[in-house]
C-alpha positions in Angstrom: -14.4 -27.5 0.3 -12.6 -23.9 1.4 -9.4 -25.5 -0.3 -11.1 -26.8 -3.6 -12.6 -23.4 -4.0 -8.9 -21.8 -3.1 -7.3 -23.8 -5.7 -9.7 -23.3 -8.4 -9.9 -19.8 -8.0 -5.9 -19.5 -8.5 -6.3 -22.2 -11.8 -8.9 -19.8 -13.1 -8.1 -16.4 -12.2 -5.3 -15.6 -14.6 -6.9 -16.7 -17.3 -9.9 -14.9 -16.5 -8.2 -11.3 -16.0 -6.6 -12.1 -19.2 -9.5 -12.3 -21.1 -10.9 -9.4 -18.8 -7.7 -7.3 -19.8 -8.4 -8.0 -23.9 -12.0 -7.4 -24.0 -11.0 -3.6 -22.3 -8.0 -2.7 -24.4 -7.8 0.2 -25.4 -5.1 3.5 -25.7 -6.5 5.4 -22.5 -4.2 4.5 -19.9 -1.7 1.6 -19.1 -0.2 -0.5 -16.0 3.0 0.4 -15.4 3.6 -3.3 -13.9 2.0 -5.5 -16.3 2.2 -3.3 -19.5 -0.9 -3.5 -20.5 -3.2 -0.5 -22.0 -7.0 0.1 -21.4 -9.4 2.4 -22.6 -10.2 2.5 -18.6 -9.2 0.5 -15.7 -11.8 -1.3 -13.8 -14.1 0.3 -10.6 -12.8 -0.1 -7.7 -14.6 -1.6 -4.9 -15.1 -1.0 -1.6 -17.7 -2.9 1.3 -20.0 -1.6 3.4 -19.8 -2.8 7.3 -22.8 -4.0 6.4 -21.0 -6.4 4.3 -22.7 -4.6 0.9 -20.1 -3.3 -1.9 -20.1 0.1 -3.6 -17.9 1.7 -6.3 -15.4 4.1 -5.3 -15.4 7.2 -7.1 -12.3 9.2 -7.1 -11.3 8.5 -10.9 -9.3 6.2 -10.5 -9.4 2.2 -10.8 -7.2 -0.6 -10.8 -5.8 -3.0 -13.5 -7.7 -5.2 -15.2 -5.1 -7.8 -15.8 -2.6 -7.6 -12.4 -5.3 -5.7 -10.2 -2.8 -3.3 -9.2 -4.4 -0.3 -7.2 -3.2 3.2 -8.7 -1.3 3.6 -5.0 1.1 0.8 -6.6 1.4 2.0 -9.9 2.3 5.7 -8.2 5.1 4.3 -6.3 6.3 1.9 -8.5 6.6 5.0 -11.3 9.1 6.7 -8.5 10.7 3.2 -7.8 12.0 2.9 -11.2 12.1 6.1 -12.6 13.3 8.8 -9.6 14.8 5.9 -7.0 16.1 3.6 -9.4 15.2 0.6 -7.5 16.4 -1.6 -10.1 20.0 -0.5 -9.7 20.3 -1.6 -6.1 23.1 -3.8 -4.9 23.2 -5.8 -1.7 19.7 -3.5 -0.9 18.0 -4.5 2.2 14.0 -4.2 1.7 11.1 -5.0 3.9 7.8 -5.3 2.6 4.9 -4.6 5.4 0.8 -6.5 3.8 3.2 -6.9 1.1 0.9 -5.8 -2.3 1.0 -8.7 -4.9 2.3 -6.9 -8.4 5.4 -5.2 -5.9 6.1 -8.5 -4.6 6.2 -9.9 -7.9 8.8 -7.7 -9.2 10.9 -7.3 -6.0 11.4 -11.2 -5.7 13.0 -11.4 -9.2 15.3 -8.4 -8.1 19.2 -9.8 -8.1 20.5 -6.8 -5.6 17.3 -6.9 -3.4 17.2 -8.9 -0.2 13.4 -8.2 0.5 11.6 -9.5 3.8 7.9 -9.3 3.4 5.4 -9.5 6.5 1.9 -9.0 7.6 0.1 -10.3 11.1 -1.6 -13.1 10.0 -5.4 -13.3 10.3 -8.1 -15.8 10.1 -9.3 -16.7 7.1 -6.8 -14.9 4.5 -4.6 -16.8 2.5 -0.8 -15.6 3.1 2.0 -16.1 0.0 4.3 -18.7 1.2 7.3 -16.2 1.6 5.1 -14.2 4.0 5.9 -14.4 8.0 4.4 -13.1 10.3 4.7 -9.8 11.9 3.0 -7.0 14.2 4.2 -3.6 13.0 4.2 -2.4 16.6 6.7 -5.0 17.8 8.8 -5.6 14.9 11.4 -9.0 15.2 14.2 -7.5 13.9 17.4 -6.2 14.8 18.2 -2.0 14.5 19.2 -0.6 11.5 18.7 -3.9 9.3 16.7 -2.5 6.1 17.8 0.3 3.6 13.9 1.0 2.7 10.5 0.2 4.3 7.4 -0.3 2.1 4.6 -0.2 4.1 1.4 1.4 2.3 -2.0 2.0 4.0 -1.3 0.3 7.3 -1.2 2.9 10.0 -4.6 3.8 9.7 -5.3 0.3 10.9 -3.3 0.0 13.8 -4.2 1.8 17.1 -0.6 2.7 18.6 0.5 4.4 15.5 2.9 6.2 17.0 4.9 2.8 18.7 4.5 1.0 15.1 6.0 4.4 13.4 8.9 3.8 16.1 9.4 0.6 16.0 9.6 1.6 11.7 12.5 4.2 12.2 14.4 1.6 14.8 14.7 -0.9 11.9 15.9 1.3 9.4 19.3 2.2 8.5 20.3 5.3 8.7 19.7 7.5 5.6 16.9 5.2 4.7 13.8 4.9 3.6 10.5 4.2 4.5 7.5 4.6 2.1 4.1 5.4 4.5 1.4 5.9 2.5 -2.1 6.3 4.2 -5.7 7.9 3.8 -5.7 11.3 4.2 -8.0 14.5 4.7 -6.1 17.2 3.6 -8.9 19.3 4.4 -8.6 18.7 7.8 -5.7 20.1 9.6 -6.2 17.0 12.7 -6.4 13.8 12.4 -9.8 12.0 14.0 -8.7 8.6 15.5 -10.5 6.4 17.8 -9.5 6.8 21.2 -7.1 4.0 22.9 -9.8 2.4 25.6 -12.6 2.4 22.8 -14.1 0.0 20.5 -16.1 1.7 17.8 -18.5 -0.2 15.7 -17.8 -1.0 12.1 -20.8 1.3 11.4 -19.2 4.3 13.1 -15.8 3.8 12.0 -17.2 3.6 8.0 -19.0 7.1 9.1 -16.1 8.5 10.8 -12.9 7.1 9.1 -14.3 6.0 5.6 -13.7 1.9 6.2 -14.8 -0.3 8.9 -11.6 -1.7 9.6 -9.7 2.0 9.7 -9.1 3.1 13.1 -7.9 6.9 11.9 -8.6 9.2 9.1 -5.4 11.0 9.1 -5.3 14.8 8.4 -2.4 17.2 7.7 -0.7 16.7 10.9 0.3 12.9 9.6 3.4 14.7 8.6 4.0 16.1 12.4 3.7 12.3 13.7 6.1 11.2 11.6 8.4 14.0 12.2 7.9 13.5 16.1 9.5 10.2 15.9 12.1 11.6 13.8 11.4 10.8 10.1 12.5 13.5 7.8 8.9 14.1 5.6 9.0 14.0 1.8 6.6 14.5 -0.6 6.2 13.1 -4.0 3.5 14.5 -6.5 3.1 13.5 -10.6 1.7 16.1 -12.8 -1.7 15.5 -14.7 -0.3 13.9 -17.9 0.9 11.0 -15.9 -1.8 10.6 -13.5 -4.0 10.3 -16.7 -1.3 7.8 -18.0 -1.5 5.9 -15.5 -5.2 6.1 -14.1 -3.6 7.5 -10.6 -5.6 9.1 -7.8 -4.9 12.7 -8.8 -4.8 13.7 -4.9 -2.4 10.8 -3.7 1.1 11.5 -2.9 3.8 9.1 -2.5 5.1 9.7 1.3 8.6 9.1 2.0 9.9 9.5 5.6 13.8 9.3 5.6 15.9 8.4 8.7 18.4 11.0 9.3 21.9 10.1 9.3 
């Protein structure tokens, strides 16, 4: 029964944010990936441990034709426009809980050979050119990828510091990985769960804003990545393209570049 409702859900869902995406045109804003235009983009989401959903508010939604979250239309703005992704040529990319409307456009990419992973979990459904992959104890060989896309993972794994490690070991040097997380910039720490606990999904809502976030990074996020020997860099979008593009106003794109 799982399967019929899988498969009906993926007959019905384009046509459905289709008509979603025409009954909330507008001149407001616009997805830089599907190219459509809104006079808003749609709430976002988020659950409860409690298994209840609430909106988020922090101005920003996502699209109401591809979904894509403002964190994806952010990066893929710098992509195209500052890194020129599209230019690439023999470009080595891997693509860690690889986000759908990134995917899409990096798989029709002639110069990209992109790798995408995740670590597998019950009951999610997986793209077929997925594998699987732990980010602490990566499969591959040193130096293999010219950039790293790996977006609002870290705060979910325990042994950041190993997974930010075993990041740096694969890629080549003078390139790039992309590490965008959560964070406080209010607070100068970061508030993690310790190694040797187990926190409830309750507490770790309270504490780190999702039940499934181990961390809520704060400013030092830049210092761990530095201490494993990423160069830090920070990419900000002034407030006629965050309105643009519905972005969240205090998200940056993080790059941290392997040194030579």
């Amino acid at each position: 029964m799982a399967g019929i409702k899988d498969f009906l859900k993926d007959i019905l869902r384009p046509s459905y944010r289709s008509m979603l995406a025409a009954m909330h045109a507008g001149d407001e804003c616009r997805c830089n990936l599907c190219g459509k235009r809104f006079a808003a983009m749609r709430p976002r989401k988020g659950r409860h441990a409690d298994g209840s959903s609430f909106i988020i508010k922090d101005g920003a939604g996502t699209c109401w034709k591809c979904n894509s979250y403002p964190r994806v239309r952010a990066l893929w703005h710098w992509l195209v426009n500052d890194f020129k992704i599209q230019e690439k040529v023999d470009f080595e990319l891997l693509h860690i809980a690889p986000e759908q409307q990134l995917a899409d456009k990096f798989l029709k990419m002639p110069g990209i050979h992109y790798t995408a992973v995740d670590k597998f979990c019950p009951g999610y459904k997986y793209a077929n050119y997925v594998s699987h992959a732990d980010v602490t104890d990566l499969h591959f060989h040193d130096s293999m990828f010219d950039m790293i896309v790996c977006n609002h993972v870290l705060e979910h794994v325990k042994n950041d510091s190993k997974a930010m490690s075993e990041l740096l070991r694969v890629l080549k040097p003078n390139g790039t990985a992309v590490l965008m997380v959560p964070i406080n910039m209010e607070a100068e720490r970061t508030d993690e769960e310790k190694p040797d606990e187990e926190l409830s999904g309750e507490e770790r809502e309270r504490r780190f804003g999702q039940p499934d976030h181990v961390r809520m990074y704060g400013r030092d996020y830049f210092e761990r990545l530095e201490n494993v020997g990423f160069h830090v860099e920070h990419i900000a979008f002034p407030a006629d393209l965050v309105k643009e593009l519905e972005l969240n106003p205090t998200e940056e794109v993080i790059l941290a570049v392997k040194s030579n």
